[in-house]
MARBA-3410 file (N, C-alpha, C, O; in Angstrom, 1 decimal):
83
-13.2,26.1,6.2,-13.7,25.2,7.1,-15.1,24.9,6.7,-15.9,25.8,6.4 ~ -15.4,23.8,6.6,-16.6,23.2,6.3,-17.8,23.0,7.6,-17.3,22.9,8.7 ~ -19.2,22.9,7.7,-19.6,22.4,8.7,-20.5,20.8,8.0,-20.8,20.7,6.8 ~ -20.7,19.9,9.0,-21.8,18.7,8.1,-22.0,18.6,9.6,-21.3,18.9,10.5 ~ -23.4,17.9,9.7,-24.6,17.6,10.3,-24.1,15.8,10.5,-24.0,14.8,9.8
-24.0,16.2,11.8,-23.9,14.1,12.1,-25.4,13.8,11.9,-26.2,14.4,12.5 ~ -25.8,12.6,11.0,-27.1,11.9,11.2,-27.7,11.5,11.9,-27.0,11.5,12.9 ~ -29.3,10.7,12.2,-29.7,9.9,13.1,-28.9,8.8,13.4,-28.9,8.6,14.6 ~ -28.0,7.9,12.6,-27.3,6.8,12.6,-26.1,7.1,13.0,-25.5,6.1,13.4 ~ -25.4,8.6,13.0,-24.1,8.6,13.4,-23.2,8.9,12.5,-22.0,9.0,12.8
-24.1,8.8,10.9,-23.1,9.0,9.9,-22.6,10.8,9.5,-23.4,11.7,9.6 ~ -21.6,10.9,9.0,-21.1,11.9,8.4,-21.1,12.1,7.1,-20.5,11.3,6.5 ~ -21.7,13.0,6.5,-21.8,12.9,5.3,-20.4,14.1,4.4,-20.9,15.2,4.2 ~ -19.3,14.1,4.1,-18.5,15.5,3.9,-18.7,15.5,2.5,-18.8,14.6,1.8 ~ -18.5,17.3,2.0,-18.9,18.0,1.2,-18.2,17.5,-0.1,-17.1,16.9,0.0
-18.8,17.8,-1.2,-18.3,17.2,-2.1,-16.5,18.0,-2.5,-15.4,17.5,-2.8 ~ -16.9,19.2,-2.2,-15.4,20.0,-2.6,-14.4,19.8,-1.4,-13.4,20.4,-1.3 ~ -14.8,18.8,-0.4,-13.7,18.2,0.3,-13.1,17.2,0.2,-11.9,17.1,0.3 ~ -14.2,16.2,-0.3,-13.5,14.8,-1.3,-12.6,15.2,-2.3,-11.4,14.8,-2.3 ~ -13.2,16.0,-3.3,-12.1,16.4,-4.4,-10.9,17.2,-4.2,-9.9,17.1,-4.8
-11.0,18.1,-3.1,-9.5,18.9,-3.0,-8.9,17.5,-2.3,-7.7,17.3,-2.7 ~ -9.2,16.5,-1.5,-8.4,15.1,-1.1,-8.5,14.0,-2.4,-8.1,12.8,-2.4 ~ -8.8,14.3,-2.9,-8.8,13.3,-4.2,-9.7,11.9,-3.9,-9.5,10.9,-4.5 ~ -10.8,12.1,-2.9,-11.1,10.8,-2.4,-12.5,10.7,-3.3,-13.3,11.6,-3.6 ~ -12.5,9.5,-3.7,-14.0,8.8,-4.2,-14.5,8.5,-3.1,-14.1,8.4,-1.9
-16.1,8.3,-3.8,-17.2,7.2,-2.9,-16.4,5.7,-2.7,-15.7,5.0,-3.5 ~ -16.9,5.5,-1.3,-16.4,4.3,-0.6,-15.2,4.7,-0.2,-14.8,3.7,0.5 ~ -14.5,5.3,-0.2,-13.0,5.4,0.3,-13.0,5.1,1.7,-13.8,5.8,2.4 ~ -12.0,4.1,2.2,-11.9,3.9,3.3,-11.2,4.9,4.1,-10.3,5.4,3.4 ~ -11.2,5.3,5.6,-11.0,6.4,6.0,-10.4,5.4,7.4,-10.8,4.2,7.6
-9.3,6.3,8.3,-9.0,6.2,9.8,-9.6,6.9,10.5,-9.7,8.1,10.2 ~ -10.2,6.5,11.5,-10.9,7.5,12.7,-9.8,7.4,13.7,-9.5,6.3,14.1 ~ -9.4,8.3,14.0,-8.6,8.9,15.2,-9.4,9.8,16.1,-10.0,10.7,15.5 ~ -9.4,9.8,17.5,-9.9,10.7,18.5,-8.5,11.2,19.4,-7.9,10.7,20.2 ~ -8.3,12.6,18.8,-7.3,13.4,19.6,-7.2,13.9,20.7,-8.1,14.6,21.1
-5.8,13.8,21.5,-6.3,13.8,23.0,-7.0,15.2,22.9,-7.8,15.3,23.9 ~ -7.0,16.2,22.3,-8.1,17.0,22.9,-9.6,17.0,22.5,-10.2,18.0,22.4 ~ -10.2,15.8,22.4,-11.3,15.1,22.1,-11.7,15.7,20.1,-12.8,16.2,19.7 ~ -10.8,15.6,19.6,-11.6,16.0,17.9,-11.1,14.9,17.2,-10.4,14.0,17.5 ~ -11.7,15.1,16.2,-12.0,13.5,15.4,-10.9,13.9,14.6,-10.5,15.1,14.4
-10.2,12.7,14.1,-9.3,13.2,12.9,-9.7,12.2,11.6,-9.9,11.2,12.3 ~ -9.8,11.9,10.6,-10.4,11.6,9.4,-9.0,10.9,8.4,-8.5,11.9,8.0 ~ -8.4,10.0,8.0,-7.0,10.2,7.2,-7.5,8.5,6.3,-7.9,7.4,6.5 ~ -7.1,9.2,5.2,-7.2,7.9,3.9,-6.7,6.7,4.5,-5.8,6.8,5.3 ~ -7.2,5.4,4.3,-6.5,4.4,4.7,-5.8,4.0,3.3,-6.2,4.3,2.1
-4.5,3.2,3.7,-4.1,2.8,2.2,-4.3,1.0,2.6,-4.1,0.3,3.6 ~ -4.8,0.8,1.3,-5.5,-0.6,1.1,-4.6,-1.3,0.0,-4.5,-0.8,-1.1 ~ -4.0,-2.3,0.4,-3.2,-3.0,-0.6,-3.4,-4.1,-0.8,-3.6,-4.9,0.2 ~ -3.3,-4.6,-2.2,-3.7,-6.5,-2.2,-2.6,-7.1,-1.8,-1.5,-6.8,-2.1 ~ -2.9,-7.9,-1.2,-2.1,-9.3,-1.1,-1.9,-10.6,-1.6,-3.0,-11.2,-1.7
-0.8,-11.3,-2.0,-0.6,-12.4,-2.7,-0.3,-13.3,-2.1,0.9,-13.4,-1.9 ~ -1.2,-14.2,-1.6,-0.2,-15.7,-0.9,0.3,-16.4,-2.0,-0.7,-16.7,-2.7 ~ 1.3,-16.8,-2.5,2.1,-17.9,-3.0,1.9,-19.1,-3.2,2.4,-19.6,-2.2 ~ 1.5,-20.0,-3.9,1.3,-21.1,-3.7,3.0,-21.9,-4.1,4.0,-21.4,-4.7 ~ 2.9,-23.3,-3.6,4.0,-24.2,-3.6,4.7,-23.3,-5.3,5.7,-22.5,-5.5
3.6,-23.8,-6.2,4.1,-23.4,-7.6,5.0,-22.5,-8.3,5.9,-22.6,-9.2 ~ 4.3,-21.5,-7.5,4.9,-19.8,-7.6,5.8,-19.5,-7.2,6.5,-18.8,-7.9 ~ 6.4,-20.2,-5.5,7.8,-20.3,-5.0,8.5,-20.9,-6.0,9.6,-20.4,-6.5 ~ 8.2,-21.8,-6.4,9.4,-22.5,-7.2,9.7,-21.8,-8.4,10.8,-21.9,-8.8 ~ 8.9,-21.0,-9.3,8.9,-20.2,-10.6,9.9,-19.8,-10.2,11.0,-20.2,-10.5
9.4,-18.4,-8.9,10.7,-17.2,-8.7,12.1,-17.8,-8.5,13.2,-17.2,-8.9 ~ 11.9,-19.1,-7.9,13.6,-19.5,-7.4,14.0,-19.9,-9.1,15.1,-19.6,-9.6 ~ 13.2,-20.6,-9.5,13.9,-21.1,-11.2,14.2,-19.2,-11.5,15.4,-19.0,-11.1 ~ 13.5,-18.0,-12.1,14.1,-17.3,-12.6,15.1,-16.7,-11.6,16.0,-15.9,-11.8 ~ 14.9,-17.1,-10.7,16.4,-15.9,-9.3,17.8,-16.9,-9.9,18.9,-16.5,-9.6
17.7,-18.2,-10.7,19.0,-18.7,-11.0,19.9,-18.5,-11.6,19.5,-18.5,-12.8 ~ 21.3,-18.2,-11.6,22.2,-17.7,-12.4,22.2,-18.8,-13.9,22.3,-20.0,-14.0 ~ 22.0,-17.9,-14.8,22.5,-19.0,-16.0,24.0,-19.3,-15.6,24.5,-18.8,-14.6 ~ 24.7,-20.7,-16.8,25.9,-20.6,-16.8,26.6,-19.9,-17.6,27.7,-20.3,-17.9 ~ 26.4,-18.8,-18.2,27.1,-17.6,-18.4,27.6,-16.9,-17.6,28.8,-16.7,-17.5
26.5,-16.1,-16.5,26.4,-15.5,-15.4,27.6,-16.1,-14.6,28.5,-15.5,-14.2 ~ 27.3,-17.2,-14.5,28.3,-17.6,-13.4,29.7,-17.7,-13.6,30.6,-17.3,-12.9 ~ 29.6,-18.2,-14.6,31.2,-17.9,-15.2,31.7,-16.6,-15.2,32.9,-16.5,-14.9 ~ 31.0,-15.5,-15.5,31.3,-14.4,-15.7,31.7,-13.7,-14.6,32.8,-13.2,-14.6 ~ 31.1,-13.7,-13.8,31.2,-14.0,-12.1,32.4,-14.5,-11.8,33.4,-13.9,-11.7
32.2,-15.4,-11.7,34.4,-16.5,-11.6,35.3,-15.7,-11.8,36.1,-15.1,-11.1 ~ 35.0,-15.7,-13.0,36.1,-14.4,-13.5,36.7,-13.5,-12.9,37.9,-13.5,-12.7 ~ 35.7,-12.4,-12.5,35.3,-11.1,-12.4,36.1,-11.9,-10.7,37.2,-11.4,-10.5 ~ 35.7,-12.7,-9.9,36.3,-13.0,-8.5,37.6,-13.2,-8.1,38.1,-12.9,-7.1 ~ 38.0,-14.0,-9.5,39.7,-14.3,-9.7,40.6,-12.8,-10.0,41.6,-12.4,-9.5
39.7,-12.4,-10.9,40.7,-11.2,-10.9,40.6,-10.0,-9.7,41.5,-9.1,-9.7 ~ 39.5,-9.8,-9.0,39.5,-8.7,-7.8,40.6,-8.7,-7.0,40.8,-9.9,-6.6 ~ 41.6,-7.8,-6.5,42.6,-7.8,-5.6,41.9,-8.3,-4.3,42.5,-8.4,-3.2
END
């Protein structure tokens, strides 16, 4: 168990061998949780990018999601003959 000194501002500063046994860098964004028996709880946020799509991009994916005409034939096939 670690102790750290809350600051004039409120900030927490935690020990460097607590960052590293959590694998966390400088800046890592963190969850504050207050548990009902009033203690703070601390947990990594996970941060993920996001991609909006433009008109363009929709249309790429749908051209490669198309069956060639191989595929589809192959397909046929494969449907005629299933029991």
């Amino acid at each position: 168990m670690e102790i750290v000194r809350l600051g004039k501002k409120g900030q927490v500063s935690l020990p460097k061998a607590v960052l590293r046994r959590l694998g966390l860098e400088k800046e890592a964004l963190l969850l504050v949780e207050i548990t009902p028996d009033g203690g703070i709880l601390l947990r990594p946020a996970g941060v993920y990018p996001i991609e909006v799509y433009s008109e363009e991009r929709i249309r790429e994916f749908m051209a490669e999601d198309r069956l060639t005409p191989q595929e589809a034939r192959r397909i046929k096939r494969r449907a005629r003959s299933t029991p």
